[in-house]
Every structure is written in C-alpha cells, then in structure tokens.
C-alpha positions as CSV (number, residue, x, y, z in Angstrom):
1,X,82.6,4.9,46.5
2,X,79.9,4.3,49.2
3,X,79.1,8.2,49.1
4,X,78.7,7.6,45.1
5,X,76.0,4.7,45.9
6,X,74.4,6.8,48.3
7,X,74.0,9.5,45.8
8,X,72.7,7.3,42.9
9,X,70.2,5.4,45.1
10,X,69.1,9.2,46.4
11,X,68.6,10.3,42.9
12,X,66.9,7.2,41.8
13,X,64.2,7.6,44.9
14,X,63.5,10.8,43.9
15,X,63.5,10.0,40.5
16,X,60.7,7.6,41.2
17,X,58.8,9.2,43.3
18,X,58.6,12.2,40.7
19,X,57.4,9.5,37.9
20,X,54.7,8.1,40.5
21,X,54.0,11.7,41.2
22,X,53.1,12.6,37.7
23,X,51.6,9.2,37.3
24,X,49.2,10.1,39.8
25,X,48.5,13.6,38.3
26,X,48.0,11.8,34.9
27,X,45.2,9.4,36.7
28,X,44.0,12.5,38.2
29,X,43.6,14.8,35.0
30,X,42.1,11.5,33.1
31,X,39.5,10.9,35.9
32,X,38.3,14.7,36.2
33,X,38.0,14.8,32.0
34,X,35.9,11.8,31.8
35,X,33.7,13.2,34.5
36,X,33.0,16.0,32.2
37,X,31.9,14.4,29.2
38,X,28.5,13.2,28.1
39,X,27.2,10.8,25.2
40,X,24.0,10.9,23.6
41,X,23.1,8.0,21.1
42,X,20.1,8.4,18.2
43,X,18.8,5.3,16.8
44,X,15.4,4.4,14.4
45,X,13.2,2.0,13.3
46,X,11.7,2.2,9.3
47,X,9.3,-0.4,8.1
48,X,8.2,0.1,4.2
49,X,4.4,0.7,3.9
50,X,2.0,-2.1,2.5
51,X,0.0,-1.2,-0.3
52,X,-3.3,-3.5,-1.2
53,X,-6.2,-3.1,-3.1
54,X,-9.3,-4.8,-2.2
55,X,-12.7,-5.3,-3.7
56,X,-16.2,-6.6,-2.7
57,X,-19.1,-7.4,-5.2
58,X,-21.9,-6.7,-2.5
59,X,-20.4,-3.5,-0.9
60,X,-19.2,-5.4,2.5
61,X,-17.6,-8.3,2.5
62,X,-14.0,-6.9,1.4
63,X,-11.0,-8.8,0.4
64,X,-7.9,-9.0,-1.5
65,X,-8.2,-11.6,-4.4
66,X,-5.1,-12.7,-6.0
67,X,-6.7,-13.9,-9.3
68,X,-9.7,-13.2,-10.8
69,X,-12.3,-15.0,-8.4
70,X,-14.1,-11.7,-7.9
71,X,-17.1,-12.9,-9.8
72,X,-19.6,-10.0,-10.5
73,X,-23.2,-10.5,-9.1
74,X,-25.3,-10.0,-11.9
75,X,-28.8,-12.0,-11.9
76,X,-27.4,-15.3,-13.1
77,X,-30.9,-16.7,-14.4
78,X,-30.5,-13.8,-17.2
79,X,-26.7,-13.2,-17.5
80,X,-26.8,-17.1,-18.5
81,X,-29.8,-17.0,-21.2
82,X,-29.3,-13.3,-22.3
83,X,-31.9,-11.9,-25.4
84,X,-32.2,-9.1,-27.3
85,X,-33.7,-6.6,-24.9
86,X,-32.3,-7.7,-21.7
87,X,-29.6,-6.0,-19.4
88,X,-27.6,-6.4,-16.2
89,X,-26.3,-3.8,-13.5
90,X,-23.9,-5.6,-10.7
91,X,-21.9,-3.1,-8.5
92,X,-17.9,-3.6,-7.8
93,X,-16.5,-1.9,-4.8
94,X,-12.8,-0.8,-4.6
95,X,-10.6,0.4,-2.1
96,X,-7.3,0.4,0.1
97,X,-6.7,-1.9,3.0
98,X,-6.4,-0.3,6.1
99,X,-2.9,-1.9,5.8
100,X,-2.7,0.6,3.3
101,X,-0.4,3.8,3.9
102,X,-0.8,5.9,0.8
103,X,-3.3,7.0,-1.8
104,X,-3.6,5.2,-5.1
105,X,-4.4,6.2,-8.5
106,X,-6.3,3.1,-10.6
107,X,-6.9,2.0,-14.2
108,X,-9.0,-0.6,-15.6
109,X,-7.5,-2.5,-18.1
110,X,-10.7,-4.2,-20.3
111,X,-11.7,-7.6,-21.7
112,X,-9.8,-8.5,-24.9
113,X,-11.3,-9.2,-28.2
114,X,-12.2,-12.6,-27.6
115,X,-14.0,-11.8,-24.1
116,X,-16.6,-10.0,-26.1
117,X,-20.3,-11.3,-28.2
118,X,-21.7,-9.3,-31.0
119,X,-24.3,-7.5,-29.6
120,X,-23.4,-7.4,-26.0
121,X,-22.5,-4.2,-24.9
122,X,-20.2,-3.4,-21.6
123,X,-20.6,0.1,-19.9
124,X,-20.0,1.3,-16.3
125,X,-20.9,4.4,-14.2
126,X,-19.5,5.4,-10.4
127,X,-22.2,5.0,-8.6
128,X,-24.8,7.5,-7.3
129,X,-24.1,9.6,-4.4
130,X,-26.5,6.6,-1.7
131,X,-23.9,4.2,-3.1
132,X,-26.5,1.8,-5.3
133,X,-26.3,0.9,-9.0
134,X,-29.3,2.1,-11.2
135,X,-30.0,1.8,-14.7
136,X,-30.3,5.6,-14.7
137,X,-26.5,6.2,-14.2
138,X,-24.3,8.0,-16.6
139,X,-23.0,4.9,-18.4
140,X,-20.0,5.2,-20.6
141,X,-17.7,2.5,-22.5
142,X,-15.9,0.7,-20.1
143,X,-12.3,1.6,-20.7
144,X,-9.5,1.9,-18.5
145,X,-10.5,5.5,-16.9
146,X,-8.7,6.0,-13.7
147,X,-9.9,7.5,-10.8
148,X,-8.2,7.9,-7.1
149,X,-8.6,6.2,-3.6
150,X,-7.3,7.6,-0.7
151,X,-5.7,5.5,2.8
152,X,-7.7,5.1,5.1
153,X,-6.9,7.3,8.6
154,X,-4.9,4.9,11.3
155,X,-5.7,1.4,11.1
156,X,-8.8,2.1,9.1
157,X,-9.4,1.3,5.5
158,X,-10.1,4.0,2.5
159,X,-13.3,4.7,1.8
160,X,-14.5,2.7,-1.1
161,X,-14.9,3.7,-4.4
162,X,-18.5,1.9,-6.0
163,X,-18.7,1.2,-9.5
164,X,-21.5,-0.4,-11.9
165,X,-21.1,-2.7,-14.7
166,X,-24.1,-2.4,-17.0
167,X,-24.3,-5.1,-19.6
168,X,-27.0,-4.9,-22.4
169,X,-28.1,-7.3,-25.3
170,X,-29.3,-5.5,-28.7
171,X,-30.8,-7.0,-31.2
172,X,-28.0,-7.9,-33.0
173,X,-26.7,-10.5,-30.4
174,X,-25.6,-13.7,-31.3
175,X,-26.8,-16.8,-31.0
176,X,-25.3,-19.7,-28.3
177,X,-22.0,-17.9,-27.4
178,X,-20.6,-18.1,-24.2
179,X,-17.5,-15.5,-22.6
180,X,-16.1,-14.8,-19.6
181,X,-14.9,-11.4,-19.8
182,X,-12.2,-9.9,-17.3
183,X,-11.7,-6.2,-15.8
184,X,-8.3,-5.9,-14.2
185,X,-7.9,-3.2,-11.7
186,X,-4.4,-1.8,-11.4
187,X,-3.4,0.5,-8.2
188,X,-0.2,2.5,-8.6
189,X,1.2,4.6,-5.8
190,X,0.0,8.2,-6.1
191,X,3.4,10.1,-6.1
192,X,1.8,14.0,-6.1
193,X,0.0,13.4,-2.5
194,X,3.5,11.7,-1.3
C-alpha cells in the first residue's frame, strides 16, 4: 500500500514538474515572439477650406461685407442731382481672402426693374491694365458676365479683380426719381482647377 503511495506521489512530482516545464517553455516562446514584432500607427488631421469673397470700393481697404453696405464711390454731388448729359465712373474691386483655398468663378446678378430710371443707363468695363477706371473703357451692359479669381499663394490673398461702373444720364431721364440699385456678386467654387 505504502509502495502504491510512493508511486502516485512520484508520478504526480513528475507530472508537475513536466506541466511547470512546458509552462515555462510557453512563457518562453510568448516572450521571444513579442520581441519580434513591431507596430506602426498612421493618423491625420483634415480641416475643410474657407471660401470668402471680398471687395473694396477704393482698391485697398478690403473686406467681407455681409449685406449690401458696399456703397459705390461715385461723385455724390452729381450721382444725387443727375441731368441729361452727366455720367459717373466708380471702381469695385473683387477678390479672395487669403483665408481662401481655391479659385472662384463669379456672376453678377443685376438690379431689378424697379432699381432702374428711364434714362439712366448702367454699364461696366474690367479695368485697364494700371488698374484705374476711365471713361474710355470698353463699357458693355452690365449683366451677370462671369469672370475668374484665383487664391491667393500661402496666407496671401488673390489678386484682385477691378471693375468700373459707368452710369450715364440721356436726355430722356426722368424727372425727381430716386433708386438704389444693387449688383450682387456670387463666387462658386471653380471645380475644373480642383
């Protein structure tokens, strides 16, 4: 009986130490396969682009203006007491803030009915290659023509585009009427240089 106990107690050391063993081996083999593996992790950051149009009715002083307080600088003494004969040149300036991440195409959407007196005509012409507005620019109806601006390069703004409202009195204008027309300049992504 004793020789029985002696025999199970025998096999149950060696049992164990075999299980510690290939416990050991197991600790072993985990250890040397983590120590040959490597991680690498890729991350990013994406922020949209802003997209504003400003404008400036002396060329320099540039600005975004939510509604339409970008009066045109035409020579208030005449613009308020127009006669036949008489005419007005102011320029507006356009372009992208140097917020601005991508080219723009823009349209001009023009004065309704009711903005307009018989006998005042509206033109406008881009202006000439110095930049200034002069009655001898190619004036043409002022209709919603569109024309491109480009971003400017870093944290510059686009170069601006210059345009001249001429406004001219015939001799059919109308007596003691008053308006107060409004251009609206739309600028729409330019999907073909995106």
């Amino acid at each position: 009986m004793s020789n029985t106990v002696t025999t199970q107690k025998n096999t149950s050391k060696k049992a164990k130490a075999l299980l510690a063993g290939g416990l050991v081996l197991g600790v072993g083999a985990v250890v040397t396969f983590a120590s040959w593996t490597d991680q690498e992790w890729a991350n990013a950051s994406f922020s949209s682009s802003d997209f504003v149009l400003e404008s400036s009715t002396n060329g320099e002083d540039f600005k975004s203006h939510p509604g339409n307080d970008a009066i045109l600088d035409f020579d208030l003494d005449i613009a308020k007491n127009l006669a036949p004969g008489q005419e007005l040149i102011a320029p507006f300036a356009l372009r992208l803030s140097a917020d601005t991440g991508h080219d723009a195409v823009v349209t001009m959407g023009a004065p309704s009915d009711d903005d307009y007196i018989k006998g005042l005509d509206y033109r406008l012409a881009k202006a000439g290659a110095d930049g200034q507005c002069d009655p001898g620019l190619e004036f043409k109806p002022a209709s919603a023509a569109g024309f491109k601006l480009h971003a400017g390069d870093g944290n510059a703004a686009g170069d601006a585009e210059v345009l001249c409202f001429h406004v001219s009195a015939s001799e059919t204008l109308e007596k003691g009427k008053t308006v107060n027309p409004t251009w609206t300049f739309t600028a729409q992504l330019d999907e073909s240089t995106n």
